[in-house]
N, C-alpha and C positions, 0 to 999 in steps of 0.2 A: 504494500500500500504506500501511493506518495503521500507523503503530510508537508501540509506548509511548512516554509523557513520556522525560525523564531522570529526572522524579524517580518515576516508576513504576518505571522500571528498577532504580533504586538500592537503592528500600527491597527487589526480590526479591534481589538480590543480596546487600547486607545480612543477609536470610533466612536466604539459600543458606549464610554465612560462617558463620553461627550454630550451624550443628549441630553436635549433640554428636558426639562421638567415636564412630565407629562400628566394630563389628567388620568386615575383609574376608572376604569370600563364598569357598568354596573355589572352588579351580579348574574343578571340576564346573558349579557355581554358576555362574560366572561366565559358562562356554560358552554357556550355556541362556539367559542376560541378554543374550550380545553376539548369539545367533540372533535373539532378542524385539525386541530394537533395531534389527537389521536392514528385520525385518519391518515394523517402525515406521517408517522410512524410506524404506522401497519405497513404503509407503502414502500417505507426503507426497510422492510425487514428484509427483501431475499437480497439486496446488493446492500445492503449497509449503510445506505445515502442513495440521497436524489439529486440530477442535476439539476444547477438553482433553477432553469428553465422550467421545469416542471415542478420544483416548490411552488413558486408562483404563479402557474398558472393553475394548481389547486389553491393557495392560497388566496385566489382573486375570486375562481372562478366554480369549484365545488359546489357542484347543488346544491343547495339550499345552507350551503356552509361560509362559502367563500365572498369574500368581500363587494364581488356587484352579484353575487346570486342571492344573498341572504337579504333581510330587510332590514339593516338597518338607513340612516340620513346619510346622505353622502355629500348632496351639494347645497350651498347655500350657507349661510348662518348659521343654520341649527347642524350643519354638516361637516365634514374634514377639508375641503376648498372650497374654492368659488371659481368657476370658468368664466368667458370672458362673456359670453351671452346671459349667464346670470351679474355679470356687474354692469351693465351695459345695454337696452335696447337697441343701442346705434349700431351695435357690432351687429347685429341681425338685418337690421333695416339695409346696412350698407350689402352685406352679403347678397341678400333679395336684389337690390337694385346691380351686385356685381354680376351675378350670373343669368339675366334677363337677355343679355343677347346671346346665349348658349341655349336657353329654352327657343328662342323665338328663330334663331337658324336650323336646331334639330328639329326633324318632322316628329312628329307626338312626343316632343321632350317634356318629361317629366322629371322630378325631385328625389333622390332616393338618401333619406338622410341615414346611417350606419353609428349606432350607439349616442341617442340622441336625448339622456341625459335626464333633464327634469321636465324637455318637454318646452321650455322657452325658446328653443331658438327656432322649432318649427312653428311654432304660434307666430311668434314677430316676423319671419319672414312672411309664412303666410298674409298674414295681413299687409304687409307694406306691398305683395305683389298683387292683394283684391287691388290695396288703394292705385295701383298703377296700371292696374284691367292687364293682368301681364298673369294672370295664376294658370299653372297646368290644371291637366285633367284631377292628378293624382298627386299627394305627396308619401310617398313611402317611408316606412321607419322599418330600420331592421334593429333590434332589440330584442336579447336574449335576457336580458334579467325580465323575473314578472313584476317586482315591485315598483322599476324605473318606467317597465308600460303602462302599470296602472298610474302612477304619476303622471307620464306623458298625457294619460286619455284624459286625467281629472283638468291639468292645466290647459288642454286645447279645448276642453268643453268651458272651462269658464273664461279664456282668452278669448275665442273664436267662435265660436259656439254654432253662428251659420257658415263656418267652412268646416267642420267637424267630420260630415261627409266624404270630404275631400282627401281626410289621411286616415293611409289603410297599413297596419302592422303585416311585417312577414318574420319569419323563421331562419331565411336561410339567403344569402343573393338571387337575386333573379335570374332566370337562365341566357332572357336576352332583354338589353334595358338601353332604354334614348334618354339622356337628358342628363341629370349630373347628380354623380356621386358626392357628396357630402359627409366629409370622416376630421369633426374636431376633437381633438386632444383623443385619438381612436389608436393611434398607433404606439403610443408612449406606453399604453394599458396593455399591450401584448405581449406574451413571455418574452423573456430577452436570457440569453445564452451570457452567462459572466466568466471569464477568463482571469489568468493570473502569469505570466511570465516567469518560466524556471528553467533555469538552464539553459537562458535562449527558445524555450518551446514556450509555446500557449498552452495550462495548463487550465482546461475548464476547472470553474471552480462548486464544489457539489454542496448539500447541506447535509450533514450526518444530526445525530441524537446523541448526546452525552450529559449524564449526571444531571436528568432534566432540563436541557436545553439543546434549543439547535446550536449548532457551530458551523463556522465555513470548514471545509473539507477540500483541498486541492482530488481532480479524480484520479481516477485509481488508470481508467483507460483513457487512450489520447482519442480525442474526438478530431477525427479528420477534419469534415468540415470548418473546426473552430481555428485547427492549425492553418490549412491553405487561406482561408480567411484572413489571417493575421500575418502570413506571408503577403500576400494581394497589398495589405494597408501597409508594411512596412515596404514594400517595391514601390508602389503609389506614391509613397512618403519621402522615397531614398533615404530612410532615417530605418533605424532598428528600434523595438521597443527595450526598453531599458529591463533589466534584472528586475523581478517585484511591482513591475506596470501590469495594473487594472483596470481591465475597459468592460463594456457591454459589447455587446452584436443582437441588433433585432433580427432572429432569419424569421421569426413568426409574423412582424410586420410586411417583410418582402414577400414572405408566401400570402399575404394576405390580399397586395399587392396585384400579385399572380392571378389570383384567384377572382378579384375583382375583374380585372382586365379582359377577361374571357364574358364576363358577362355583358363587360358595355359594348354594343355596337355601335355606338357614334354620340358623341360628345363629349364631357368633359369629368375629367375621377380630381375634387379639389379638396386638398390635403391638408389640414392647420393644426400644427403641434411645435412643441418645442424640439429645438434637434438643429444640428450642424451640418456643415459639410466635411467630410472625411478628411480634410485636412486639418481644419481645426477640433473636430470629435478628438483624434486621437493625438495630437497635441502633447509631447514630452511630457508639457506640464499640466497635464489633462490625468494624473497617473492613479487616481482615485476613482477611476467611472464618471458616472451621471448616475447611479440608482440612489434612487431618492422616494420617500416616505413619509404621507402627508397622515393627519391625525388630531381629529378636532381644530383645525388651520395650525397646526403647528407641523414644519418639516423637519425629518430627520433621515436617519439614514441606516435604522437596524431594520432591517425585514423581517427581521424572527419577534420582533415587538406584538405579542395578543394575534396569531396567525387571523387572518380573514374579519379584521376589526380596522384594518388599516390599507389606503390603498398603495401600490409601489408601481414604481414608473421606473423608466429608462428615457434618456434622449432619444432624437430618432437620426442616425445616419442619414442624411438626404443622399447622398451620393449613394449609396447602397439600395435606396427606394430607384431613385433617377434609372441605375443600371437592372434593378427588377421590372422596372414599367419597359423600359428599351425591349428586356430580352419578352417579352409578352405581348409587343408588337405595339406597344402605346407611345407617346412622342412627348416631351416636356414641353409644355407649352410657355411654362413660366417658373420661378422660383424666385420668390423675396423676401422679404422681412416683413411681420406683420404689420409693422407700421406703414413700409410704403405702399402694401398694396391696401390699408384703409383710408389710405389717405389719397393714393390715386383712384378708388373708387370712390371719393369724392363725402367723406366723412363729415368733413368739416362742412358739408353743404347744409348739414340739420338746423347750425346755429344760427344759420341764415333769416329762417324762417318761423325763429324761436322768437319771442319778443316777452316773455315774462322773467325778469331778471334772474329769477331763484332755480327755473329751470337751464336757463342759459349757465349760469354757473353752476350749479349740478351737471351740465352737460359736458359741460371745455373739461370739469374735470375729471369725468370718466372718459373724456378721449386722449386725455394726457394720461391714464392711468394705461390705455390699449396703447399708445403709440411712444409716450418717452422711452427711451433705452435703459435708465434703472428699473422700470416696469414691464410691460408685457410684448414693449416694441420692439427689442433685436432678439431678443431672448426665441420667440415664438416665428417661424416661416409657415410660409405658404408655397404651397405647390401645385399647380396643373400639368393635368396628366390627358391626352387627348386620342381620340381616336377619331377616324373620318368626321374632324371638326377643323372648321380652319380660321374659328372666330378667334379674335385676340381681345383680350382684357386689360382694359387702361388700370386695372392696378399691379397688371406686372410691367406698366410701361416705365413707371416711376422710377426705378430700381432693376434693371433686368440682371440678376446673379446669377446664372446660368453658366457663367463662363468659370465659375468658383466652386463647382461641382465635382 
């Protein structure tokens, strides 16, 4: 068996010491964590450890266990984040008015939004595209948790109430779809593959069980994939990863990607999450990851914190999506920063037309909260992904990084 250095050890542990003060889970809570943990220990019994990749994706996703299957809050105030469509109408409205000439080029383009959260940001687009006589036939949600659907159905019945009709839930992608795919903050939630550098190898890093608690675990076998991977980004890079460097790899995003891709016949797959370009992702000084751990709005960065009570994320490689949409026959239309492309979709036009002072400045200041760069502006990209569509969107005209991929 390989085991981490010591001083691998050290610095997670160091980590672990680090976090901020956390609130304790009620009792309820806690039941539902020590079943989830359970489960997760049955599963390491015949190899002795799981790769994190599969921690986390029972830890997230376990029927009726895991952190989007189970019912607790998850967004808003009473929840562990807020996204940018719950702090924000604007950020919906602009969306609505950005992808109107993708609906209105594709023939029967419709909306298919993919993990759509508390349900607001299909409500507010809807509505900004009655108010523009610009609504498809359908808006689609795909949505595997049932507590997030019932959510979604309660907030579009009392947002929207006469489009209510109009969005219809599905199970699974559609086999063949026009119009645009819609995936905010969708790919950061997707298991992600964690590595650790030994010996010069990328050594996936697994979760074992010890004296009542997880641990990291360097694996026992080398994962091809995770090696050629990590040769790929050091050739890319012309730089080596250093001794003790820890990154992520989304492949479940890319396959997800893939997957996607096959079902759009023509128009546009638009992508909004946090995430780099493989050149700055894997970054010398990048040597800690991106998995990160949110938790009553407090972020951290232990995943074994209360299994399926907190959610965990990775950045998203764009350069690694960009060559998954290439190899699946899709084209980059664009890729920017969130801010320019709210701002070349023409954000700032709301204030325009704002004239009550309390709203205008509740406004400036949720569009400085989406677009400054300490906030949600460079941090968060966009991306279009396109298939027999040849419409161009003025919010990747602002900024076109493309060339940074």
């Amino acid at each position: 068996m390989i085991r981490p250095s010591d001083d691998f050890s050290a610095r997670l542990r160091a980590a672990q010491k680090s976090l901020p003060s956390l609130p304790a889970p009620s009792v309820e809570a806690q039941a539902l964590s020590a079943e989830l943990s359970a489960r997760l220990v049955a599963a390491m019994a015949a190899g002795g450890s799981l790769p994190f990749w599969r921690y986390m994706d029972m830890a997230l996703y376990e029927p009726g266990l895991g952190y989007y299957s189970a019912g607790c809050r998850k967004l808003g105030e009473a929840g562990d984040f807020v996204t940018a469509p719950e702090l924000s109408p604007l950020f919906s409205r602009t969306l609505a008015r950005a992808i109107q000439p993708i609906l209105a080029d594709v023939e029967c383009g419709e909306i298919l939004e993919v993990g759509a959260g508390s349900g607001v940001m299909a409500a507010e687009i809807l509505a900004q595209l009655a108010a523009d006589n610009a609504l498809p036939a359908q808006y689609r949600i795909l949505e595997l948790s049932a507590e997030l659907r019932q959510r979604q159905q309660q907030t579009i019945n009392q947002r929207v109430p006469e489009l209510a009709a109009r969005v219809h839930w599905c199970d699974s992608l559609e086999k063949k779809f026009s119009g645009v795919i819609l995936a905010n903050e969708l790919l950061d939630a997707l298991p992600a593959h964690r590595f650790v550098v030994r010996g010069g190898i990328a050594r996936e890093l697994c979760v074992a069980h010890r004296d009542d608690h997880f641990v990291w675990q360097a694996g026992e076998r080398d994962n091809e994939r995770v090696i050629s991977r990590v040769q790929q980004i050091e050739q890319e890079n012309d730089s080596r990863l250093a001794e003790g460097y820890i990154s992520e790899i989304l492949f479940a995003a890319e396959d997800w990607v893939k997957t996607a891709a096959k079902s759009l016949t023509s128009g546009m797959m638009l992508l909004l999450d946090y995430g780099q370009a493989r050149s700055v992702y894997y970054h010398a000084q990048r040597n800690q990851g991106s998995l990160s751990c949110h938790y009553r709005h407090r972020m951290h960065e232990d995943p074994f914190y209360y299994p399926g009570l907190q959610d965990i994320t990775a950045h998203v490689d764009f350069t690694a999506i960009a060559d998954a949409a290439l190899d699946a026959g899709l084209n980059v239309a664009g890729y920017t920063t969130q801010a320019h492309f709210l701002l070349g979709s023409g954000i700032t036009d709301w204030l325009a037309g704002e004239t009550d002072p309390l709203s205008l400045l509740e406004y400036s200041s949720q569009i400085k909260k989406l677009t400054l760069p300490q906030e949600m502006g460079e941090t968060f990209k966009v991306m279009g992904l396109v298939k027999n569509c040849n419409t161009s969107l003025p919010g990747f005209m602002l900024q076109d990084m493309r060339d940074r991929l």
